[in-house]
N, C-alpha and C positions, 0 to 999 in steps of 0.2 A: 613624584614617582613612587616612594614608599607608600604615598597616602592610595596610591591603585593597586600595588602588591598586598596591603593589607587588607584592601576591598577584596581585590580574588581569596585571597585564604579565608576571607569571612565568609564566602558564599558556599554553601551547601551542593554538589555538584550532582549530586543523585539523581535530581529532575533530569538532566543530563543521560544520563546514565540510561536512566528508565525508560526513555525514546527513544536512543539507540538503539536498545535492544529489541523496544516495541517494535518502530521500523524494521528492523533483521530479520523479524521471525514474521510478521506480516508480511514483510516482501517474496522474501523465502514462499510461502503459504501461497500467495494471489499470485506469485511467477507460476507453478504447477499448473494452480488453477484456471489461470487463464489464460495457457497457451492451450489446456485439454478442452475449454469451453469455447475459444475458439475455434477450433479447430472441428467439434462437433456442431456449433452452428452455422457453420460454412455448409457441413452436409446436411443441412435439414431445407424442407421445402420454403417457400419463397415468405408464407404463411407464417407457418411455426418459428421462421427467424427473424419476425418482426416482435414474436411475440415475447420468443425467451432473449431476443437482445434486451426487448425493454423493461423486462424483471431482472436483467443481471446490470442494466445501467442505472437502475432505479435510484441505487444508493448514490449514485454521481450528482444524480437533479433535484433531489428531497433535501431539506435540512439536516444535517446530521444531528441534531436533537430527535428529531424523529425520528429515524435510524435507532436510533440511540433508544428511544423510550418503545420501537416494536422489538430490539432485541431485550432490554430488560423486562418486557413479557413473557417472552420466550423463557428465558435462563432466572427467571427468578423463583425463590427458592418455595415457593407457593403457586408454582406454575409445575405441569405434570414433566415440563423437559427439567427444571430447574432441581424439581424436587428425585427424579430418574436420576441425574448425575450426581446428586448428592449421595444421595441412600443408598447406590446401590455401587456406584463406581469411586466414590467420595473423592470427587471432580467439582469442586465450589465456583463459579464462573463470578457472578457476583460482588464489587468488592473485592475483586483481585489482579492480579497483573496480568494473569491471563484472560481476564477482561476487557484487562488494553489491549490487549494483541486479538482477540476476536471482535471486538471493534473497529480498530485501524485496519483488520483484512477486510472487512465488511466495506468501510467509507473508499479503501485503494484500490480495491479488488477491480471496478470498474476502468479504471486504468491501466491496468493492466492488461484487462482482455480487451478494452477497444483498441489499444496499439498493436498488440497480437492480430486482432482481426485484421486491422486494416494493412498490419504488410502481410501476411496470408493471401489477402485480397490483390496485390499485386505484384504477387510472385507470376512468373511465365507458365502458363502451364504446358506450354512445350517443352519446359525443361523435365516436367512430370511425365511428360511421354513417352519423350525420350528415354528417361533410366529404366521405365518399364519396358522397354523395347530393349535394354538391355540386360533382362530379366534380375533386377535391383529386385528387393522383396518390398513392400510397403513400409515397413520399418524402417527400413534403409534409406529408403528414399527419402523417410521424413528428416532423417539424422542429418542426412548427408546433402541432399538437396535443397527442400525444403527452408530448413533451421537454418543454415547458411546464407541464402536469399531473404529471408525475413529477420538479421541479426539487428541491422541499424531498428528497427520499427521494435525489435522485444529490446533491443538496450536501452533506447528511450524509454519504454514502458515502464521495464524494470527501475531505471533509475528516477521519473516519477512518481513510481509507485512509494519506492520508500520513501520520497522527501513529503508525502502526502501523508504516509502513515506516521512518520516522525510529529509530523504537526498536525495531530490530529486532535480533536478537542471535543466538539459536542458529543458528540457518541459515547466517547470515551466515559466522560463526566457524568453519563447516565449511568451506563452499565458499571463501571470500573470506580467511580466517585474520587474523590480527592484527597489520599492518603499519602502524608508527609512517607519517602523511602520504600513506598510499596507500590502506588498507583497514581504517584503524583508527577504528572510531564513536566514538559517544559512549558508547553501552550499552558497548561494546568498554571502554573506557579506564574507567569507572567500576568496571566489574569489577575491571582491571589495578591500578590506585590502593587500591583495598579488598583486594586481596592482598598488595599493599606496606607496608600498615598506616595509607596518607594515609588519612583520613577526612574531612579537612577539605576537602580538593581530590573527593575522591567527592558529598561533602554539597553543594558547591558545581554538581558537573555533575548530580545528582540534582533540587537545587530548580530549576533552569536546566532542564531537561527538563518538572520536573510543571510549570511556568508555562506554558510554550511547549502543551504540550497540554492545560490548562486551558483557555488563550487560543482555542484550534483548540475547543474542545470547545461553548464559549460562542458562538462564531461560526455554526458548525452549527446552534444550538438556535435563536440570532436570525434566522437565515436561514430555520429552518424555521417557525417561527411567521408571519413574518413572509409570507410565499407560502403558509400555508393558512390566514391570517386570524385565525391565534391572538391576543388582547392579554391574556391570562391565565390562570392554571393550570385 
């Protein structure tokens, strides 16, 4: 027992740390995001919503290395957006922790707005007619009708979203690289530790991850049941 109380005190918990927070501000980010992207390609013709569905799922289906190496074109510092945010708003993306987090919005963002879309998609829309008929203003109705009919399908979202962006890795590693306390995950350091030969320390951030999004995963399912009056399989 002491010989595992001294392993945890030996371990550096910052990897920890750093996806948390990446998660939070990513989820945070691609929640906005993708209940307003869904929401607008519901209103576009039949056409145009095959087209921008499949540029905003794109990151879902591609490698996130790939991801990963068209944003470190974009944001790098010899690139005219890369070199714009530096010089002139001195916003450094590159190589920094806010590099995790516009990475992990990029790779979860997709999740987010396909679960948005698809309870959107089967909301009543008599229920929509109805409020207008009850002279609701459209704001309202999104608030109030809407967003409440579609909570089970954005709570799962949401709560994917971040267990995706917490564990997120190719992308990251391009754009964000692997700095011990600054830009170093957990997926990050897991890798690092399994090419050093620790197993033991990998095996430890590995179960510490599947729990954490076990725990998110159980959460979703209870939340969704629970808001569409589920009490059994």
């Amino acid at each position: 027992m002491s010989e595992f109380v001294s392993f945890l005190e030996s371990l550096d918990y910052s990897p920890l740390i750093i996806s948390l927070k990446t998660g939070l501000l990513a989820t945070v980010i691609s929640f906005f995001l993708g209940i307003f992207a869904a929401r607008k390609v519901l209103k576009m013709s039949p056409k145009g919503r095959a087209v921008v569905d499949g540029i905003l799922t794109l990151p879902m289906v591609i490698p996130p290395t790939a991801a990963g190496f068209f944003l470190l074109l974009i944001f790098s510092r010899r690139r005219a957006v890369g070199m714009f945010l530096e010089n002139t708003l001195n916003i450094t993306i590159v190589q920094t922790w806010l590099g995790c987090v516009i990475a992990a919005t990029i790779i979860a963002f997709p999740l987010m707005y396909k679960n948005a879309r698809a309870a959107f998609e089967q909301i009543d829309e008599d229920l929509v007619h109805a409020a207008r008929t009850l002279g609701m203003s459209e704001g309202a109705i999104f608030r109030r009708v809407i967003l409440p009919a579609a909570s089970p399908g954005i709570i799962s979202g949401t709560i994917l979203t971040f267990a995706r962006a917490m564990g997120e890795y190719g992308a990251t590693s391009m754009l964000a690289g692997n700095i011990p306390g600054k830009t170093g995950t957990v997926s990050q350091k897991i890798a690092m530790v399994i090419q050093n030969g620790d197993y033991i320390t990998a095996g430890f951030w590995v179960l510490l991850v599947v729990i954490v999004v076990f725990i998110l995963i159980i959460i979703a399912n209870i939340a969704g049941f629970k808001k569409s009056g589920l009490s059994r399989w």
